[in-house]
N, C-alpha and C positions, 0 to 999 in steps of 0.2 A: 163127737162134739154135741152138747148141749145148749141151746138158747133160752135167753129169758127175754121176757118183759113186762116192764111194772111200771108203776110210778115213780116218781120224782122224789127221794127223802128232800125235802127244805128241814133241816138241824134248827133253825132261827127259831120255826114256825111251830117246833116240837117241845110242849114245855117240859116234857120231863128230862129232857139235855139241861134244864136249868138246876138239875137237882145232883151235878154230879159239880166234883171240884176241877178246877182247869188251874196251873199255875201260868201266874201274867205278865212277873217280872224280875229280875232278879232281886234279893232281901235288898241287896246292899243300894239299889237303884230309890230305893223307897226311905227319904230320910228327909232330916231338916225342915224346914217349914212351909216346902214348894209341897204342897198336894200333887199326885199324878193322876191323870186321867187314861180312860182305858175304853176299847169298848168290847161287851162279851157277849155273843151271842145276840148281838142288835140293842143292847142294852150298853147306852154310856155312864159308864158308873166312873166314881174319883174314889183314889184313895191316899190313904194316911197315915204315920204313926199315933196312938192314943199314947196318954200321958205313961204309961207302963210301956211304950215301946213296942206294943203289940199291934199289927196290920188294922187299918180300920177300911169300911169299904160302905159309898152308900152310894144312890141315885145322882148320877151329874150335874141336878136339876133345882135348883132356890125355888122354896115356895112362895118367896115375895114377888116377885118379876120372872120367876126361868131362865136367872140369869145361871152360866154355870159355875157349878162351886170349883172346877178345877181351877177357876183364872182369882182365887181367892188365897188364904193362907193359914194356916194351922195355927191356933193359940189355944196354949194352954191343953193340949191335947185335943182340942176340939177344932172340925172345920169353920171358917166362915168368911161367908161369901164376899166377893172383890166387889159387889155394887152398892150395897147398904150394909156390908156388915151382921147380919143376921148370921150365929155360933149356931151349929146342930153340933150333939155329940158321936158317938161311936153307935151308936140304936137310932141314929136318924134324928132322938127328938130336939126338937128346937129351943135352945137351951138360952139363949139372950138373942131381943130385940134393940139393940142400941138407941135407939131413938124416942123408946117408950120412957115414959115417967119413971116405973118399975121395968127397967130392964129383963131382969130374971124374973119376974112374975112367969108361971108355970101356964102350958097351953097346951092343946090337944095335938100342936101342929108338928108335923114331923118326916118327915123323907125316906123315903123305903130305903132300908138298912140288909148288908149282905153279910157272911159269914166270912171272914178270912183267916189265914194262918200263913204262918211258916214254915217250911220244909227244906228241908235238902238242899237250901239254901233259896228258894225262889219264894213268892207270895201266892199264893191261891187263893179263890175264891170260889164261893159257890155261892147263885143269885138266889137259892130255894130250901126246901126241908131236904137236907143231905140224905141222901139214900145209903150213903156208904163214907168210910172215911175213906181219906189221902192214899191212892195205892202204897203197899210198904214193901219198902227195898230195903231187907234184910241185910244184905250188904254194908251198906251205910251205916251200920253201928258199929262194923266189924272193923278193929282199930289196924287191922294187916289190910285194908282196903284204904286205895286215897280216890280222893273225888278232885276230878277236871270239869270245872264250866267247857262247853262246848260253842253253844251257840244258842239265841234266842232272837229271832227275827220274823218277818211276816211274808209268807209264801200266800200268792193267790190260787191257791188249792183247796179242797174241801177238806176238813180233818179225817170226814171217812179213808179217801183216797190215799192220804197219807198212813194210816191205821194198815189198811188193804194192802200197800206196798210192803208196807215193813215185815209182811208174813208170806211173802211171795218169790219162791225160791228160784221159779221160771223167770225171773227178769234178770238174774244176774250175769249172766252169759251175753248179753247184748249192754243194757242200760251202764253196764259196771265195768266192760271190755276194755275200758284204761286202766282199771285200779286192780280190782282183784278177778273178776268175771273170766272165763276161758269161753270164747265165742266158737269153738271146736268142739265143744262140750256141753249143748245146748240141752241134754236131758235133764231135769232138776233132780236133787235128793229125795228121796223121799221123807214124809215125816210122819210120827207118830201123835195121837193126838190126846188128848184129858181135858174134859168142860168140866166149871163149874159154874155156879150161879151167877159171878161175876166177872165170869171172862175163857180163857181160855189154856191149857199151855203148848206147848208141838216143840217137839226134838227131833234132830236131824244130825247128820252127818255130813258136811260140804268139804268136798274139797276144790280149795281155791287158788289162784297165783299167788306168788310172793313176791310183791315187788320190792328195789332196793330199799326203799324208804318203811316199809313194812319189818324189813329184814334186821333193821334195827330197830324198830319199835318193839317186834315180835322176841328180837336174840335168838331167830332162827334161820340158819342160813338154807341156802336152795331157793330158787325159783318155783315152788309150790308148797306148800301145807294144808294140812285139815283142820277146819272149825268142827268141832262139837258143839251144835248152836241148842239153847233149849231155851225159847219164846215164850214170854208171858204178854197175855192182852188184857186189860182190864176195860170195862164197859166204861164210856164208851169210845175215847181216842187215849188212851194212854198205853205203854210198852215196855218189856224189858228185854234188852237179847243180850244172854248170855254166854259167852262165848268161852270155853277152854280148847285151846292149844295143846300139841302133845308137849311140850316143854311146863305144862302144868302152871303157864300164865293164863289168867282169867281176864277179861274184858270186856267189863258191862255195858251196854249201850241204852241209858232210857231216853224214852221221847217219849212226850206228850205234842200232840197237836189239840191249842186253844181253838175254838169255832169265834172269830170275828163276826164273820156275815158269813151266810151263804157264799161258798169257793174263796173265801178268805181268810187264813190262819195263822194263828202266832206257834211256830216252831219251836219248842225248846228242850233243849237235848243237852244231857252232861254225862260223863264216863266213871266207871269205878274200875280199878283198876289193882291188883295184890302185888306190885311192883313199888319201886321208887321214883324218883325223879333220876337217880345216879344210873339208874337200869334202861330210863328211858324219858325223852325230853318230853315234860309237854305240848309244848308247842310243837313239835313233831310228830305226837298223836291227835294229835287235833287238824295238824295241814292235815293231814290220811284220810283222816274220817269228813273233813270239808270235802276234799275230793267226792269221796262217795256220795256226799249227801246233796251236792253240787251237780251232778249225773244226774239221781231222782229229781232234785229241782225241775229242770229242765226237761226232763218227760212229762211229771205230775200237772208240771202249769199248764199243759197243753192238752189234759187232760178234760172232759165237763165234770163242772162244779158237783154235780148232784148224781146219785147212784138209786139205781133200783133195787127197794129191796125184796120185792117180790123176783124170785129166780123161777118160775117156771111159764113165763109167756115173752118172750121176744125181742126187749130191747139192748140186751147184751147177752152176747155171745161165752161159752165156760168151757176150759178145758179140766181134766182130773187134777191138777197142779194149783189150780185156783179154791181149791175146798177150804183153805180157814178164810179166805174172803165168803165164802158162802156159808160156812158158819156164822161168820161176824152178822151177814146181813138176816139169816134168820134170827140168829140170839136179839139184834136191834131190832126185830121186827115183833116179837115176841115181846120184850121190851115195850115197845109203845102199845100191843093188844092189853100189856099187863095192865095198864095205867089208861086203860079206854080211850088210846088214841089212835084215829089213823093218822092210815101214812099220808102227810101233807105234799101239797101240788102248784106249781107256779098259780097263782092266782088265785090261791086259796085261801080261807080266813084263819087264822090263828085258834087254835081249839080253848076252850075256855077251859 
């Protein structure tokens, strides 16, 4: 066994996390003339449809009073605000004064504006100069592939931790011991591993239970099978696990975990899947995979918020099974050296 210890990553307090894209909600959530409000990374931002239908996303905040623009209403493609009326567009800038003589008269004033888009059916955002686009799921274009919404909800976990989980083969045999996990069988797989600049991959071999409700998900009968799993991580909380089956059914699993605050995250995860609906219910791969992700809940939340990402002095403890979590926290650590930041600490200032 190996110990570490380090500091405290605070995610909030690290502004280069604001330069990666997080999805916030689902597309279809985002309509009509209610603006929604969000908060990312300690930052409460609202957003929008613009006149083309495209996500708009700016600061939650009126430059007239602070009053906020979520509790206002979209016209005409533009927000504005429920207290006086003041329209910003899609850039923030402040596009009519209601009350002035010359309403639209042009003005320097204007609201920090974010990037948003669509995907895979959800909204993203990113607060800063994108360092990268939208991770891409290949899959998703592939018309032998259908896509299930999963779930998007707010776990009080820290996105690292969720990230660190979902590459962690030792915990299935205990956290997972209802679903698929064999607690008789507590040695993990091994895995293989390939960096690159913006992430990671690791392949494995697991063999796991098959329980009934799997067994028709799967179309594989027996109380056991083998996942061929090969993991994709993308800097800095996002995932794919790809999973084939010997019956040469594929079952994609992404997640992202959004950073709220500090140990607070919005979870959202949907399935691609080279099957049908007549092959197998949705709503029946979805209970499966709640199970599972229902298990992690319930360990992760009891987890502390913040990790260290310096691994070689003392505050947490490493076995050889835990190694893409210790890639993760060097790659992230590397990461903030890249971009001249340290690692931030409960009671620290925000780096400029």
């Amino acid at each position: 066994m190996a110990h570490a210890r380090g500091t405290d990553v605070l995610i909030t307090k690290q502004a280069v996390f604001r330069r990666f894209w997080y999805p916030i909600m689902p597309s279809g959530d985002l309509r009509g003339d209610a603006p929604k409000p969000f908060r990312l990374l300690d930052t409460d931002i609202v957003l929008w449809r613009d006149a083309a239908g495209a996500p708009a996303a700016v600061r939650d905040r009126c430059c007239h009073r602070t009053a906020k623009l979520s509790l206002g209403f979209v016209q005409d493609g533009a927000i504005a605000c429920g207290y006086h009326g003041w329209v910003y567009g899609a850039d923030g800038r402040l596009l009519r004064i209601p009350q002035a003589k010359d309403p639209t008269r042009a003005t320097k004033i204007k609201v920090e504006s974010y990037s948003a888009r669509d995907a895979y059916g959800y909204v993203w955002v990113c607060l800063g100069e994108p360092l990268g686009g939208i991770p891409d799921i290949a899959e998703s274009r592939d018309p032998g592939f259908r896509q299930i919404h999963e779930f998007c909800e707010e776990w009080n976990v820290s996105a690292f931790r969720i990230m660190e989980n979902s590459f962690d083969n030792a915990h299935f045999s205990y956290v997972h011991r209802s679903s698929f996990g064999d607690v008789d069988n507590p040695v993990p797989a091994e895995s293989e591993f390939e960096e690159h600049d913006w992430g990671f991959e690791t392949r494995s071999v697991v063999p796991v239970k098959n329980p009934q409700l799997q067994q028709r998900n799967l179309r594989i009968d027996g109380d056991r099978t083998v996942r061929n799993n090969t993991r994709t991580w993308w800097l800095p909380f996002a995932r794919k696990l790809r999973i084939r089956y010997p019956s040469g059914l594929i079952h994609i699993i992404v997640t992202a975990a959004t950073p709220i605050a500090d140990g607070r995250s919005l979870i959202v995860q949907f399935v691609l899947r080279n099957d049908t609906e007549a092959d197998a219910r949705a709503a029946d791969i979805v209970a499966f995979d709640r199970q599972v992700t229902n298990e992690d809940r319930l360990i992760l939340e009891a987890t502390e918020a913040d990790a260290p990402l310096d691994t070689a002095s003392g505050e947490e403890f490493h076995m050889s099974s835990d190694k893409p979590g210790l890639i993760m926290r060097r790659k992230l650590a590397e990461l903030l050296a890249a971009h001249g930041e340290p690692e931030m600490r409960h009671g620290a200032a925000r780096p400029s």
